[in-house]
KOLVO-933908 format. One record per residue: residue number from 1; residue in three letters; x, y, z of N, C-alpha, C, CB in turn. Coordinates in steps of 0.2 Angstrom, whole numbers. Glycine has a CB too. Layout:
<pts>
<pt NUM,"ALA",<X,Y,Z>,<X,Y,Z>,<X,Y,Z>,<X,Y,Z>> ...
</pts>
This chain:
<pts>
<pt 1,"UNK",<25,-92,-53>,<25,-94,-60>,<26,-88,-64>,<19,-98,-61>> <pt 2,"UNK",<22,-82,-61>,<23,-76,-65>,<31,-74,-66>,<19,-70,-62>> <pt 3,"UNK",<32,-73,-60>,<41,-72,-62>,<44,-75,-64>,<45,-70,-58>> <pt 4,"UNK",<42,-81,-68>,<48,-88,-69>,<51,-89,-65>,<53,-88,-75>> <pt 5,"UNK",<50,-91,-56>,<54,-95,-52>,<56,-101,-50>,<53,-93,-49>> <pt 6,"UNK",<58,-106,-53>,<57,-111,-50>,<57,-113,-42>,<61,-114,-54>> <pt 7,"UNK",<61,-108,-39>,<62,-111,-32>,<62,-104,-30>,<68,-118,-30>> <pt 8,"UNK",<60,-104,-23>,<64,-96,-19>,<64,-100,-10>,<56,-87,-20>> <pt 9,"UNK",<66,-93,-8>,<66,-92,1>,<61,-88,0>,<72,-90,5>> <pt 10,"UNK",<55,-89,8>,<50,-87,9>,<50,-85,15>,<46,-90,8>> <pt 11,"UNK",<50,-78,15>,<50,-74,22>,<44,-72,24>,<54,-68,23>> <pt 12,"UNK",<39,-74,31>,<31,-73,32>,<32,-69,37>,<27,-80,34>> <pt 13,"UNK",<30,-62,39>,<30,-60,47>,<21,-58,46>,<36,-50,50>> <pt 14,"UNK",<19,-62,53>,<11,-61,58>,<8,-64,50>,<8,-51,60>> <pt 15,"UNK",<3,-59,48>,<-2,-63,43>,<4,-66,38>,<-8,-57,37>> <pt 16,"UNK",<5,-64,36>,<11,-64,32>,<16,-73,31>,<16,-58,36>> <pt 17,"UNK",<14,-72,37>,<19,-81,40>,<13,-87,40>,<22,-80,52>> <pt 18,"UNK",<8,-82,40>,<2,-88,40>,<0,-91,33>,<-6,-85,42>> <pt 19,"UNK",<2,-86,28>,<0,-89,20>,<8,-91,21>,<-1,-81,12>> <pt 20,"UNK",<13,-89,20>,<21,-94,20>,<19,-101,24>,<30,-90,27>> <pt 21,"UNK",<16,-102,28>,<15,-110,29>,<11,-113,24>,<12,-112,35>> <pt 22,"UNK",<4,-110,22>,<0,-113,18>,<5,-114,11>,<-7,-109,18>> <pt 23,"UNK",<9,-108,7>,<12,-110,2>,<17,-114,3>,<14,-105,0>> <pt 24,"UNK",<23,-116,9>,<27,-121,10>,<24,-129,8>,<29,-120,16>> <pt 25,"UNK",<17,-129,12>,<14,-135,12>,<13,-137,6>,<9,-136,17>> <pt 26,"UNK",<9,-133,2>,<6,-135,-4>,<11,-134,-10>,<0,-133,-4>> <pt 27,"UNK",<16,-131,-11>,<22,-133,-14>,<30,-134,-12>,<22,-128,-18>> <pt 28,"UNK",<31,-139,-7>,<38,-140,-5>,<45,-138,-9>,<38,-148,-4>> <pt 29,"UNK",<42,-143,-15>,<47,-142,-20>,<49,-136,-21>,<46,-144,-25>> <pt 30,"UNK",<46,-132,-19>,<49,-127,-23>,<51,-120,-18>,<42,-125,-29>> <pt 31,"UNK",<50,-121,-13>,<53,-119,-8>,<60,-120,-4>,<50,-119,-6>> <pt 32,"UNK",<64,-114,-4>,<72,-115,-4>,<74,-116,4>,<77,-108,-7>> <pt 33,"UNK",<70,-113,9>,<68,-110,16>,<64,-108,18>,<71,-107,19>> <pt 34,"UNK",<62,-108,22>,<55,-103,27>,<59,-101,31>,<47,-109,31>> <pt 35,"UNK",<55,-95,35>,<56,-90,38>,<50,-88,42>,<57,-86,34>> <pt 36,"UNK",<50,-90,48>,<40,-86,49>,<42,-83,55>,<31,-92,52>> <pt 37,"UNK",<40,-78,57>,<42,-73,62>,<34,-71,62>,<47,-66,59>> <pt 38,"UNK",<37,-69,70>,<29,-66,75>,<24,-70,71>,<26,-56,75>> <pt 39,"UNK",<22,-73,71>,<14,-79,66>,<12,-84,72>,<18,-86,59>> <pt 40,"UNK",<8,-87,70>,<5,-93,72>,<2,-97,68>,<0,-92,77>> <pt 41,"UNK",<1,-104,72>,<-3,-109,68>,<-9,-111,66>,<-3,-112,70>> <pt 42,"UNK",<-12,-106,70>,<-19,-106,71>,<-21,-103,76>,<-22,-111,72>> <pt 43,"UNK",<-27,-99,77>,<-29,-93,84>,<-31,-98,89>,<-37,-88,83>> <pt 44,"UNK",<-27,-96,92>,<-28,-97,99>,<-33,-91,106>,<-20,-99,100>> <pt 45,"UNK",<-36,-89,110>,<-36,-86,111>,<-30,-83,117>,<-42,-86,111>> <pt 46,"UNK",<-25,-88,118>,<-19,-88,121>,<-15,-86,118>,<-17,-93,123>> <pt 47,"UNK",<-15,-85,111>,<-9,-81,107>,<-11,-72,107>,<-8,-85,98>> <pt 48,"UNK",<-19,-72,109>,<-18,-67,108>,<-17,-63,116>,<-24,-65,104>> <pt 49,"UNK",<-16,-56,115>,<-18,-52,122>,<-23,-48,119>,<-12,-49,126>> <pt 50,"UNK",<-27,-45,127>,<-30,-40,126>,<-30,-33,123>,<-30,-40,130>> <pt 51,"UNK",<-22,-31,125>,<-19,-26,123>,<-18,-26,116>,<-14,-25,126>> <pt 52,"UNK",<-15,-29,113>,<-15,-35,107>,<-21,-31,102>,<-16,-44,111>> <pt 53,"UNK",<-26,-36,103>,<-33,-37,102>,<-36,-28,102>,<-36,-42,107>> <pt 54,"UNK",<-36,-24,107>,<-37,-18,109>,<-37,-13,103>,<-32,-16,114>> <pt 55,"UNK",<-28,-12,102>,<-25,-10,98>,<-25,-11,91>,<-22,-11,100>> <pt 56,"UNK",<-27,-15,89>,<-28,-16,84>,<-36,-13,81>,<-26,-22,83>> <pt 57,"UNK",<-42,-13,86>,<-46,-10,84>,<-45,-5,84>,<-50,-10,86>> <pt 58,"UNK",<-40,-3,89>,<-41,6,88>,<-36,9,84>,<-40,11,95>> <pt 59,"UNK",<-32,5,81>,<-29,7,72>,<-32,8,68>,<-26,3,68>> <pt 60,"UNK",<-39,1,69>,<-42,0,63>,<-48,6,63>,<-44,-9,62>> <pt 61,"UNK",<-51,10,68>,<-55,13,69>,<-49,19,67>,<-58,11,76>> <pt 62,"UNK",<-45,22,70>,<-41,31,68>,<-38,33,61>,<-34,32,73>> <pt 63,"UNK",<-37,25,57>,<-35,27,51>,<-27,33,54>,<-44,32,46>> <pt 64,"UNK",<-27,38,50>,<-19,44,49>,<-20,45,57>,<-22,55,42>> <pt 65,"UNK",<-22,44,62>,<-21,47,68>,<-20,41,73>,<-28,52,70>> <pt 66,"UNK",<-19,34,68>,<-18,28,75>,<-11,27,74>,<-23,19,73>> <pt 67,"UNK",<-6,31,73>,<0,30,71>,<3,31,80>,<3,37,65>> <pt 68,"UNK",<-1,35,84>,<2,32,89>,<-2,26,94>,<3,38,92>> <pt 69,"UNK",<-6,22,92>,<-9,16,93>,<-3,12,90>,<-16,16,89>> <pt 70,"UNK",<-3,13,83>,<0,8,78>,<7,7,83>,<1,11,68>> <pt 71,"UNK",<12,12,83>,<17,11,87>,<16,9,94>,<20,17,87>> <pt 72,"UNK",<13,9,99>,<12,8,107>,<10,0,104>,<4,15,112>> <pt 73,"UNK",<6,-2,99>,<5,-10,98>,<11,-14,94>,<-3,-11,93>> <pt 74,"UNK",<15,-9,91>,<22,-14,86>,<26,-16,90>,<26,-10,81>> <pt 75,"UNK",<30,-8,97>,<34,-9,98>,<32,-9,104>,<37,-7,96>> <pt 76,"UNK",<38,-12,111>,<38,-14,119>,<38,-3,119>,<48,-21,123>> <pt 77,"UNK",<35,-3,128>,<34,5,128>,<44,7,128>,<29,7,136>> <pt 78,"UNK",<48,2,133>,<53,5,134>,<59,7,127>,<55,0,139>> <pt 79,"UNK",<55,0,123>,<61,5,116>,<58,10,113>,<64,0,108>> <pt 80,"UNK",<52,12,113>,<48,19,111>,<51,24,116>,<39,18,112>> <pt 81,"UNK",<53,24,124>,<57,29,126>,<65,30,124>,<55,27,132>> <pt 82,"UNK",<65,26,122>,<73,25,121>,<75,31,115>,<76,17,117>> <pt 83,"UNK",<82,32,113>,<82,36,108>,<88,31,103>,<84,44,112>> <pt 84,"UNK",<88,32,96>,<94,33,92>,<95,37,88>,<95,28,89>> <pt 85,"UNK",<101,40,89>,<103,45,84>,<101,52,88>,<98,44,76>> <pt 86,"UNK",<98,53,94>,<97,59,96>,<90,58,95>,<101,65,92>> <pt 87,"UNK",<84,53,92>,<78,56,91>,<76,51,95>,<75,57,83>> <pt 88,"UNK",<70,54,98>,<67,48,103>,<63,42,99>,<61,52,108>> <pt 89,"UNK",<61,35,100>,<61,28,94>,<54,30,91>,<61,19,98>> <pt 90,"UNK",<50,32,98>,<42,35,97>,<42,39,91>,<41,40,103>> <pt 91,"UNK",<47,46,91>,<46,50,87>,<48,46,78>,<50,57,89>> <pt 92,"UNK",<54,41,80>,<55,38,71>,<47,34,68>,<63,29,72>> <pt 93,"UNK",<48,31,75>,<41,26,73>,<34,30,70>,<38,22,80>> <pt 94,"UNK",<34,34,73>,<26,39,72>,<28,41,65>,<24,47,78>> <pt 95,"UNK",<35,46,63>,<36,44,56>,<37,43,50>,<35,44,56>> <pt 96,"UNK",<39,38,53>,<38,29,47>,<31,27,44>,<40,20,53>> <pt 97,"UNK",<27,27,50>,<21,27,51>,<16,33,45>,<21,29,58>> <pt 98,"UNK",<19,38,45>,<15,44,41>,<19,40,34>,<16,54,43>> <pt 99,"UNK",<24,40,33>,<26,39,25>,<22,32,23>,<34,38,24>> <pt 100,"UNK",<19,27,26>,<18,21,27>,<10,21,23>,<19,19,35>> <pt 101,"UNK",<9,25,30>,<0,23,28>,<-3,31,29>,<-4,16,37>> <pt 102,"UNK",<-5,30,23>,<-7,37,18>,<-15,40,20>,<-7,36,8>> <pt 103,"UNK",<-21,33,21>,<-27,34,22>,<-30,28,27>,<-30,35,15>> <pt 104,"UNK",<-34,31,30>,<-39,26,34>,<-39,19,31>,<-47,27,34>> <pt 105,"UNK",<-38,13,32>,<-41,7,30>,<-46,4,28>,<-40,3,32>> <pt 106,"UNK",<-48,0,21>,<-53,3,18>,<-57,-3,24>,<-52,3,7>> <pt 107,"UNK",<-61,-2,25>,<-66,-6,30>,<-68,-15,28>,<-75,-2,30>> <pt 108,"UNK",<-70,-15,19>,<-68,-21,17>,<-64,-26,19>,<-66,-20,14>> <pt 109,"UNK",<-56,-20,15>,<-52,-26,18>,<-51,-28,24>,<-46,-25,16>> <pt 110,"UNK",<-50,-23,29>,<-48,-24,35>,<-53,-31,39>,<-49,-18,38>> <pt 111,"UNK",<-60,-32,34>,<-65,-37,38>,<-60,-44,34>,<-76,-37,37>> <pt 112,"UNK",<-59,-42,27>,<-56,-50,24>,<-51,-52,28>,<-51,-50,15>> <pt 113,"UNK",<-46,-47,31>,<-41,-48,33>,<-43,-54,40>,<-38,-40,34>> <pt 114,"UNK",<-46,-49,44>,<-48,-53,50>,<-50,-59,49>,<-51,-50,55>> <pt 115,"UNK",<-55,-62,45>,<-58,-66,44>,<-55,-72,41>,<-61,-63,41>> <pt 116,"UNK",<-47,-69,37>,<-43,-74,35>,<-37,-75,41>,<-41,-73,28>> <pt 117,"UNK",<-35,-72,49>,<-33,-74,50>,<-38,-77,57>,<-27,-70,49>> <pt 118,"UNK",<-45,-74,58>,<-47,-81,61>,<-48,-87,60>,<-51,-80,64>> <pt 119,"UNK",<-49,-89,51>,<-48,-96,51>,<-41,-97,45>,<-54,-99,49>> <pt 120,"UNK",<-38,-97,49>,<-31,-99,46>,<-30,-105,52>,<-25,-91,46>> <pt 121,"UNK",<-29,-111,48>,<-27,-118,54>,<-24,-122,50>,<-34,-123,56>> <pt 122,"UNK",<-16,-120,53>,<-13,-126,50>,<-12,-132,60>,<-3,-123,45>> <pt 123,"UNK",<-15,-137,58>,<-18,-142,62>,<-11,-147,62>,<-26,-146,57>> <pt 124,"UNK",<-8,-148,70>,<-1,-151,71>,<-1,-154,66>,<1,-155,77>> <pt 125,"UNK",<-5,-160,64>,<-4,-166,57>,<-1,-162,50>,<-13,-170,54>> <pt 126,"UNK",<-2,-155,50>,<-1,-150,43>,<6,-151,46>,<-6,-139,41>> <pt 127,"UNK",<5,-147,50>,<13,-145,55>,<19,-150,53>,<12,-147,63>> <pt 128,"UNK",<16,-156,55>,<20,-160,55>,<23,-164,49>,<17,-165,58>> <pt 129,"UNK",<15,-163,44>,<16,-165,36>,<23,-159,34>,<7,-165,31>> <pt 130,"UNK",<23,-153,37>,<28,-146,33>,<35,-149,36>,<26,-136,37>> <pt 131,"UNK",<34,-153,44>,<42,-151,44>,<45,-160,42>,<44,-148,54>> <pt 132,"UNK",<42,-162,40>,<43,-168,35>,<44,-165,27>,<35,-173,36>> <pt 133,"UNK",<43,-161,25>,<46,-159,18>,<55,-159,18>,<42,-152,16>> <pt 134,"UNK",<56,-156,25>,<63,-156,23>,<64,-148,23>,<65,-159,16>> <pt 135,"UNK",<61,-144,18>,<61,-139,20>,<66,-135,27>,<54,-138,21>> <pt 136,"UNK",<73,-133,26>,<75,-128,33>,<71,-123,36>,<81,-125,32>> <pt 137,"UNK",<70,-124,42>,<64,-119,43>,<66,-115,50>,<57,-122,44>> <pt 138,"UNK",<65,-108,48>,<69,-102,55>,<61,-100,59>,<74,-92,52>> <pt 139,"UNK",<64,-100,63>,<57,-97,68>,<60,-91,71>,<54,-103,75>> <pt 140,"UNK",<59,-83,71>,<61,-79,76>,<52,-76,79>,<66,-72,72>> <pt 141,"UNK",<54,-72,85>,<49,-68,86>,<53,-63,92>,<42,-72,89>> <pt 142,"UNK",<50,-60,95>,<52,-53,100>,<49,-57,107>,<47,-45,98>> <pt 143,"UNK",<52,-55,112>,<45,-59,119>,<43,-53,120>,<49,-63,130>> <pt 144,"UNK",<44,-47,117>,<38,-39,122>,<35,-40,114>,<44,-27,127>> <pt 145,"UNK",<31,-46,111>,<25,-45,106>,<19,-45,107>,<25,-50,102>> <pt 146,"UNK",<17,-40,109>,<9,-40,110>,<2,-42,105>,<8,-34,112>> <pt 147,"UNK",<4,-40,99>,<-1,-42,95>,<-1,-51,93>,<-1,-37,88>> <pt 148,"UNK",<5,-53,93>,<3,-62,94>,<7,-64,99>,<6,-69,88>> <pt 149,"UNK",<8,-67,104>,<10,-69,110>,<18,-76,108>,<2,-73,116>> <pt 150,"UNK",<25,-71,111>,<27,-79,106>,<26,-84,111>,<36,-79,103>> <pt 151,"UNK",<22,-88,115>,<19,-93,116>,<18,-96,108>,<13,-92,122>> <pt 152,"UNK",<14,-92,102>,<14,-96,99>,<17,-99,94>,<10,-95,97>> <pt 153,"UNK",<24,-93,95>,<33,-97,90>,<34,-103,95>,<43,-90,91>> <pt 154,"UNK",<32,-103,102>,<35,-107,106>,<33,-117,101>,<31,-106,115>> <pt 155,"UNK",<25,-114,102>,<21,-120,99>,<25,-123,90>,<13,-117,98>> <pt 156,"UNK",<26,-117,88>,<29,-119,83>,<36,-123,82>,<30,-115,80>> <pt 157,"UNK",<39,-120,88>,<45,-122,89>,<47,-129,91>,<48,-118,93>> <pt 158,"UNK",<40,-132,95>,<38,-138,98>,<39,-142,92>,<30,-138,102>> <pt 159,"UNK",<30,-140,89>,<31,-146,81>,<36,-146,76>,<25,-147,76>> <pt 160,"UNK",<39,-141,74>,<42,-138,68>,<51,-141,70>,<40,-127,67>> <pt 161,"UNK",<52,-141,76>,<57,-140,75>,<64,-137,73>,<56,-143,75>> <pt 162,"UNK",<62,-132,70>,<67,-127,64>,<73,-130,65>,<68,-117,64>> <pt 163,"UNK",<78,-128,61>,<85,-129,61>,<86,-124,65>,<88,-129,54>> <pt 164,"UNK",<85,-116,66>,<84,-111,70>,<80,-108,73>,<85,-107,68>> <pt 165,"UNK",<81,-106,79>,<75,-101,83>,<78,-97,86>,<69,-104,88>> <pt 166,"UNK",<76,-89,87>,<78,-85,91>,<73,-80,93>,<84,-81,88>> <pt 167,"UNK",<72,-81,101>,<68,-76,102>,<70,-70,106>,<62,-79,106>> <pt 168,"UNK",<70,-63,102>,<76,-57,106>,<71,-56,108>,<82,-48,102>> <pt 169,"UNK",<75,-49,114>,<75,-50,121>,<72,-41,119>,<84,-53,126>> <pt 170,"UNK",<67,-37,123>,<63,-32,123>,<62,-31,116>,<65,-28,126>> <pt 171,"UNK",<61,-35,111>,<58,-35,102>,<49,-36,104>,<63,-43,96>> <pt 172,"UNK",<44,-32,101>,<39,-32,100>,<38,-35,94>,<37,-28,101>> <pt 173,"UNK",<33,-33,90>,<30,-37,82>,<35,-38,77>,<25,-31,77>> <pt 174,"UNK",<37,-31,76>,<41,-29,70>,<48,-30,69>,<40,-23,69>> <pt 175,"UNK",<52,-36,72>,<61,-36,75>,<63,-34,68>,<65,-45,77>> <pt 176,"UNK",<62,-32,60>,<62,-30,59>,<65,-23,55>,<59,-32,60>> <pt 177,"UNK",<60,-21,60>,<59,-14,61>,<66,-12,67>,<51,-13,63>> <pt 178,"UNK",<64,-14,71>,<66,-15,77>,<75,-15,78>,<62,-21,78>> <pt 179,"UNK",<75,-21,76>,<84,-24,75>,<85,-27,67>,<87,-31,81>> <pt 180,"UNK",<87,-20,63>,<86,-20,56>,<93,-26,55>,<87,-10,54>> <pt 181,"UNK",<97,-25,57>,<103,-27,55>,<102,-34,58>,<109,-22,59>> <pt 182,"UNK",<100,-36,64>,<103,-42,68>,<97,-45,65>,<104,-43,78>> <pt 183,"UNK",<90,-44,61>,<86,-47,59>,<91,-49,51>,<78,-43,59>> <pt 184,"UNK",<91,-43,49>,<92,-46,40>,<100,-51,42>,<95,-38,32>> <pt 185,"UNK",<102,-52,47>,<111,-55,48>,<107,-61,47>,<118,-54,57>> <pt 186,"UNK",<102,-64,51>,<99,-69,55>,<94,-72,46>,<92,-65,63>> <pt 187,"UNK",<91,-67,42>,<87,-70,37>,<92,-73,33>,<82,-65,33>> <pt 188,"UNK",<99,-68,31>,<104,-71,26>,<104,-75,28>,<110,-69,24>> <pt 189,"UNK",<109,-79,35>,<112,-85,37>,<108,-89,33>,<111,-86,44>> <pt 190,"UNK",<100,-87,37>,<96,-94,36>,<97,-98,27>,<85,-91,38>> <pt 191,"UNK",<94,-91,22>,<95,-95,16>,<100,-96,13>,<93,-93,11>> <pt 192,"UNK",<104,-94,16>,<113,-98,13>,<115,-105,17>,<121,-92,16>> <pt 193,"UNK",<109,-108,23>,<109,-115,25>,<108,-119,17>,<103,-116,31>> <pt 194,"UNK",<106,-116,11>,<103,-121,7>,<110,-122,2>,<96,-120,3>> <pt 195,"UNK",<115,-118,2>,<120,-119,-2>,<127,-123,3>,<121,-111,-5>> <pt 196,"UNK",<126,-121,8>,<131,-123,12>,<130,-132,13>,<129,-118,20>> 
</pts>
């Protein structure tokens, strides 16, 4: 409403994907496409892993020094050995990472945060009431995602049905990040389904 939109396309990755369902559901109309990447429906302790879970405490615990945590939990290890451009992916990621995130996380937020994605429940009946809106809806994720497992895009993919799903192939959290290009080819497509 602040920006006078009447309608848009809504791109959600992880927390991110969790509020894009709740805002699809509770304003259809006004949403052009969804987009949820690496998300879920609700916690499952099956969406998560250990490593996963691990990793994220010891982000949220090193503050400026979890940049190599943050990377070892975003991305699969083998494209962190890999190189483009001459530079190893490790060394891009680590810093991306410093330009990114300037100071520790303030402890506050970081408890809201967790708190709102352990009860975050969109319940199949939500599900089902979203993919009844009509709404076109893309599902991507990565299979090497360790912080959500896509078992839980699978689940989405079950009730949601999208008009699209693509799950690449060694992509961790951030496809993003990751496959800058073959993700944004994949986001345009989707919102030009509404003109097409």
């Amino acid at each position: 409403d602040e920006l006078k939109w009447d309608r848009f396309h809504v791109v959600g990755n992880s927390m991110g994907g969790m509020i894009a369902q709740e805002l699809a559901l509770a304003n259809p109309e006004r949403i052009c496409t969804l987009h949820l990447n690496s998300t879920f429906s609700k916690l499952k302790m099956s969406y998560m892993t250990v490593r996963g879970v691990l990793g994220q405490i010891s982000v949220a615990m090193e503050g400026k020094t979890g940049k190599t945590a943050s990377s070892k939990l975003l991305y699969p290890k083998q494209y962190l050995q890999d190189e483009t451009e001459g530079q190893k992916n490790f060394e891009r990621t680590c810093a991306y990472l410093s330009e990114t995130e300037e100071s520790k996380p303030d402890p506050d937020g970081l408890k809201s945060q967790m708190g709102a994605i352990l009860n975050h429940n969109m319940s199949r009946q939500k599900l089902i009431a979203l993919k009844e809106t009509g709404i076109p809806i893309m599902i991507t994720c990565g299979n090497k995602d360790i912080v959500i497992s896509p078992r839980a895009s699978d689940y989405l993919i079950k009730i949601l049905e999208p008009v699209e799903s693509i799950v690449w192939e060694g992509v961790g959290h951030v496809p993003f990040n990751q496959l800058l290009e073959e993700f944004n080819i994949s986001m345009l497509r989707h919102c030009q389904r509404l003109s097409a």
